[in-house]
OpenMM code with the backbone's topology and positions (N, CA, C; nanometers):
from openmm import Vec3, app, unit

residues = "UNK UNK UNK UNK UNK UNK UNK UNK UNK UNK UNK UNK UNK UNK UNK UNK UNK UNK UNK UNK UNK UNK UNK UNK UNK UNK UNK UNK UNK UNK UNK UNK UNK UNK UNK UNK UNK UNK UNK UNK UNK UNK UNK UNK UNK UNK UNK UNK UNK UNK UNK UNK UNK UNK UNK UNK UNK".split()
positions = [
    Vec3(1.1395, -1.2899, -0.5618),
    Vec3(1.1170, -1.4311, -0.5866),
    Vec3(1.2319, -1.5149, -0.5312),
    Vec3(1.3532, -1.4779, -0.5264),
    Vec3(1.4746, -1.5255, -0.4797),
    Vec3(1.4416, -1.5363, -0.3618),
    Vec3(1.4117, -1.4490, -0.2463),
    Vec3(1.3945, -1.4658, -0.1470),
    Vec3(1.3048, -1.5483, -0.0800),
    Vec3(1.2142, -1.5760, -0.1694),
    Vec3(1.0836, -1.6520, -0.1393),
    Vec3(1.1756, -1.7853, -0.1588),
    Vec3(1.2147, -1.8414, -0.2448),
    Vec3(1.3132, -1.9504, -0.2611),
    Vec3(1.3510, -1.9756, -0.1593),
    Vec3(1.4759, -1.9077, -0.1214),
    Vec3(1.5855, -1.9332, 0.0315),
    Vec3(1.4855, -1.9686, 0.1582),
    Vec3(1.3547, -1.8724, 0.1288),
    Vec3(1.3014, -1.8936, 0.2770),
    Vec3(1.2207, -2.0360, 0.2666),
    Vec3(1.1595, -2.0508, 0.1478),
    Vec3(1.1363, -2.1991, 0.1305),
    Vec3(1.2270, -2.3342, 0.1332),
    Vec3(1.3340, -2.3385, 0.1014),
    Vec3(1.4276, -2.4356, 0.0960),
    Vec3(1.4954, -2.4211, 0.2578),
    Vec3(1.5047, -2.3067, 0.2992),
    Vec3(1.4976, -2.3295, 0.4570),
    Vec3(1.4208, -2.3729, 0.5439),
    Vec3(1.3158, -2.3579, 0.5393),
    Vec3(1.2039, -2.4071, 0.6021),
    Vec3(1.1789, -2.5708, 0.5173),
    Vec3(1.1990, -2.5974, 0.4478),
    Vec3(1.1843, -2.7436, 0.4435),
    Vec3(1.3320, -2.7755, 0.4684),
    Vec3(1.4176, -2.7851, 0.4902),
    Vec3(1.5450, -2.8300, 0.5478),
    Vec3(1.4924, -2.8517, 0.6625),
    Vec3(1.4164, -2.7840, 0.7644),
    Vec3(1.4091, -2.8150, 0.8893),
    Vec3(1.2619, -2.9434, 0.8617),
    Vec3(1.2046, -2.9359, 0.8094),
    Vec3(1.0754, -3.0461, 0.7763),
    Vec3(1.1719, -3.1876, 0.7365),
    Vec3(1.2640, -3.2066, 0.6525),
    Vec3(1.3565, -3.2752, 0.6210),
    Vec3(1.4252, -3.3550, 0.7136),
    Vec3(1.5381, -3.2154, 0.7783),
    Vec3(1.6409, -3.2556, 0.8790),
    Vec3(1.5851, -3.1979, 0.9984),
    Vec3(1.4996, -3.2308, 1.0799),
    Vec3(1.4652, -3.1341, 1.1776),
    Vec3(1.5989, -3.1670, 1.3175),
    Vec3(1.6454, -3.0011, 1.3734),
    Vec3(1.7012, -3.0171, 1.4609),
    Vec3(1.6490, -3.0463, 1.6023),
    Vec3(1.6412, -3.1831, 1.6034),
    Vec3(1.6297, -3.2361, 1.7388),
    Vec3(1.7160, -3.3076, 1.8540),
    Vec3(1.7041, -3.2539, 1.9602),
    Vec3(1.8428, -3.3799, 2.0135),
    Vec3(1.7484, -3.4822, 2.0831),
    Vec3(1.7713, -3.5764, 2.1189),
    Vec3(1.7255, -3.7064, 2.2053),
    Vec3(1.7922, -3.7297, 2.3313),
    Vec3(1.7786, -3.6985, 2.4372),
    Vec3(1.8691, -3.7558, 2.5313),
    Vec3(1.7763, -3.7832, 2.6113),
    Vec3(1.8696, -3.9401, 2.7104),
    Vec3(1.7960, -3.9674, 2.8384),
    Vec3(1.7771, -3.8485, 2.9318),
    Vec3(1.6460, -3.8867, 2.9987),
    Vec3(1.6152, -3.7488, 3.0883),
    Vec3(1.6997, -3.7829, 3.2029),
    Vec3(1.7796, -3.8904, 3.2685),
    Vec3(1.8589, -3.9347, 3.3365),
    Vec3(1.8686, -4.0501, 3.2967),
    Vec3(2.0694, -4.0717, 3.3256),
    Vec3(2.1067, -4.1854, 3.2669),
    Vec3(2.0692, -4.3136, 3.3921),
    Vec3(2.1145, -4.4255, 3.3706),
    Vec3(2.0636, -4.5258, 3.5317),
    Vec3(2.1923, -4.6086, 3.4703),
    Vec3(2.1935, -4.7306, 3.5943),
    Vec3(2.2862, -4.8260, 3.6062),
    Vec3(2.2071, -4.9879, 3.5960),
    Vec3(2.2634, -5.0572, 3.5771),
    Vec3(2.1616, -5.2070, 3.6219),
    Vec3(2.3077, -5.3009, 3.6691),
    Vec3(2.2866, -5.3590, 3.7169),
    Vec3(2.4137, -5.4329, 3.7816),
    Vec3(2.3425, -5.5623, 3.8857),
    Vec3(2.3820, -5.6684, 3.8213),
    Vec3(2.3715, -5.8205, 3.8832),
    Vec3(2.4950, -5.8657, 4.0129),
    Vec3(2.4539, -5.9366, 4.1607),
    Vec3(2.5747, -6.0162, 4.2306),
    Vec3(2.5362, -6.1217, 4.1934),
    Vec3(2.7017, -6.2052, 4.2642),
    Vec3(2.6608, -6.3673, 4.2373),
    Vec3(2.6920, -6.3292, 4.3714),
    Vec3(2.6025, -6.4068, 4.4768),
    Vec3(2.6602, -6.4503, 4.5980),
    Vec3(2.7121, -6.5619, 4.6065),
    Vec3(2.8265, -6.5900, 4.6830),
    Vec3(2.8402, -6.7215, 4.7433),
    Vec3(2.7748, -6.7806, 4.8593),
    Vec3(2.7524, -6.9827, 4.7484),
    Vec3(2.6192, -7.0302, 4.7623),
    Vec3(2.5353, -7.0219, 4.7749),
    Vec3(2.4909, -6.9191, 4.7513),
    Vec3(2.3259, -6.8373, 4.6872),
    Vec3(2.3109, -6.8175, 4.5186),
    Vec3(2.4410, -6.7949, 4.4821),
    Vec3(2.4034, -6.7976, 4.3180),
    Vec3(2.3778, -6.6453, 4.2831),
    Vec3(2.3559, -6.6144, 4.1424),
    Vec3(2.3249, -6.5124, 4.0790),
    Vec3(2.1885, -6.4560, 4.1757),
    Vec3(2.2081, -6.2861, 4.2018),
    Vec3(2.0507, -6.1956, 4.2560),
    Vec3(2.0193, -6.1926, 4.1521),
    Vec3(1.8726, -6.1156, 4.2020),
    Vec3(1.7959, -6.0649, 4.0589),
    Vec3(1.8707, -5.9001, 4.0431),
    Vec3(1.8099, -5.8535, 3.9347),
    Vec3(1.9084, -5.7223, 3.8319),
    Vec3(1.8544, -5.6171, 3.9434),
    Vec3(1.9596, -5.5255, 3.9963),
    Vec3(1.8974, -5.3966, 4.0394),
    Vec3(1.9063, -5.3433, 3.9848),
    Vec3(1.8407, -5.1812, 3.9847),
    Vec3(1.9284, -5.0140, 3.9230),
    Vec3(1.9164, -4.9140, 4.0367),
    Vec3(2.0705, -4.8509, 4.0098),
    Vec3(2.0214, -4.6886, 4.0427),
    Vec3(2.0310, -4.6713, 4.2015),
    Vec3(2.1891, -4.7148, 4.2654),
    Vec3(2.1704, -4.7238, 4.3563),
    Vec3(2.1262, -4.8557, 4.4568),
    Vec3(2.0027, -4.9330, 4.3673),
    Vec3(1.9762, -5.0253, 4.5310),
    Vec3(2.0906, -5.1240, 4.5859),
    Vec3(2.0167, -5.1671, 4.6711),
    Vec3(2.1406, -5.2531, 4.7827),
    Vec3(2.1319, -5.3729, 4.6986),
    Vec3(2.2365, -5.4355, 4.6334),
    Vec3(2.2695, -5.5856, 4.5496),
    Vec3(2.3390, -5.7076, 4.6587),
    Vec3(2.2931, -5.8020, 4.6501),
    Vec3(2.3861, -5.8723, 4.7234),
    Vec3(2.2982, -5.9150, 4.8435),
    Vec3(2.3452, -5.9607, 4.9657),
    Vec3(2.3202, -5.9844, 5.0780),
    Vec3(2.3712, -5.8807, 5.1842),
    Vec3(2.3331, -5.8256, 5.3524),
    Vec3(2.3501, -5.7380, 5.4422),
    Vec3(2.3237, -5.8330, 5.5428),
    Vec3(2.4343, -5.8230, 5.6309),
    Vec3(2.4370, -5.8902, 5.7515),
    Vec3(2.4664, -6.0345, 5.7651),
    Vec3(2.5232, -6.1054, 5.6539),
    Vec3(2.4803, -6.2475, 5.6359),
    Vec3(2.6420, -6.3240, 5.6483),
    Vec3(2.7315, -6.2422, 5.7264),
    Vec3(2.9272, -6.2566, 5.6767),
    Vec3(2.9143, -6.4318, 5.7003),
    Vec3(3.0349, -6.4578, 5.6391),
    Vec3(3.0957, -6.6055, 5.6855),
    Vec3(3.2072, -6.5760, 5.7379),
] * unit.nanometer
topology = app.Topology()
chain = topology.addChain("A")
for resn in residues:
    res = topology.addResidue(resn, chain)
    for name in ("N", "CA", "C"):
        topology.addAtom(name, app.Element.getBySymbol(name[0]), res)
């Protein structure tokens, strides 16, 4: 009967506290430019090109 106990109060510990982890499946970035005299871009992530290319003063 003892044993029946332990194995019950173990098995609801995990119904209780179940061991789960949560993690992002990959983390990302988001990151805003301000250009000059253009003002704030819109938000990229993850790598893309922010800003303006080819446009120097």
């Amino acid at each position: 009967m003892k044993k029946v106990s332990v194995l019950l109060v173990f098995l609801l510990g995990f119904v209780v506290f179940p061991v789960t982890v949560f993690a992002a499946s990959s983390p990302s970035v988001s990151y805003q430019t301000n250009v000059q005299s253009q003002g704030r871009q819109s938000w990229k992530t993850n790598a893309q090109t922010s800003g303006t290319t080819g446009k120097g003063k």
